[in-house]
Residue, then its C-alpha position, 0 to 999 in steps of 0.5 A: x725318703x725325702x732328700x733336700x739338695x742344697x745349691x751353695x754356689x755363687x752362680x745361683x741358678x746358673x753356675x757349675x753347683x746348678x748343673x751337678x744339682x741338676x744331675x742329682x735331681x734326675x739321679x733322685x728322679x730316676x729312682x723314685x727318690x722324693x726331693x727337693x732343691x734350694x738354691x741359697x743365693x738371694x734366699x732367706x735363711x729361714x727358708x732354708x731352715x725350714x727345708x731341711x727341717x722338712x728333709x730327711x737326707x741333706x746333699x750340698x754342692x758347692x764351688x770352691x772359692x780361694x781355698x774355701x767353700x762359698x760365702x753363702x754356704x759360710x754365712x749359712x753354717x754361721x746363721x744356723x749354729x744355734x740350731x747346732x744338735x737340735x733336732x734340723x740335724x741331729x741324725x740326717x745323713x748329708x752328702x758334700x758335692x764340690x765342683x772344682x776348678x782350681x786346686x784346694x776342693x779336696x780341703x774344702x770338702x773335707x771342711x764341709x763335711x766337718x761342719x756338718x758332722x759337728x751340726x749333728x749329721x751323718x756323713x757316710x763313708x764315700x759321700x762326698x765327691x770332688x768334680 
């Protein structure tokens, strides 16, 4: 089982998504759980394609920006919407994490997950978290 986390954060390396990335990787460690991370500031995306091609499951954390999930992870789902239904998501199951620290991370969790279910994820009851 390999699982792929994503970090949406505008902070990149050093923002709040970093540290709850950085708790699911020990979680996964833990258990023995093969995975690995990307971080999308600063990063192409067809590289990020290319790992969740390779992942089997999908986490992705992300801020909550005036309402919204992260303009990286927008321009992400923007990017990637020809790939909608094909075979990169068809099937994976994905989890949302949303650090908050302002009012709205419910919303945008909800609207994550909406997105990734129309990509053609699984996305599992209790599988998103607010923190």
């Amino acid at each position: 089982m390999s699982v792929l986390i994503v970090n949406a954060g505008l902070g990149g390396n050093t923002g709040n998504s970093q540290v709850v990335a950085d708790h699911c990787r020990r979680l996964l460690t833990e258990r023995g759980v093969t995975h690995a991370s990307i971080t999308l500031k600063g990063e192409d995306t067809s590289a990020v394609a290319a790992a969740i091609a390779r992942a089997e499951r999908l986490v992705f954390v992300t801020g909550t920006y005036w309402g919204g999930f992260s303009s990286l992870l927008q321009r992400l789902f923007e990017e990637l919407t020809p790939t909608e239904a094909s075979e990169l998501w068809l099937g994976k199951p994905a989890a949302v994490l949303v650090t908050a620290h302002q009012v709205g991370a419910q919303s945008v969790l909800f609207r994550v997950q909406g997105v990734l279910v129309t990509f053609g994820c699984l996305v599992a009851p209790m599988s998103g978290v607010v923190i």
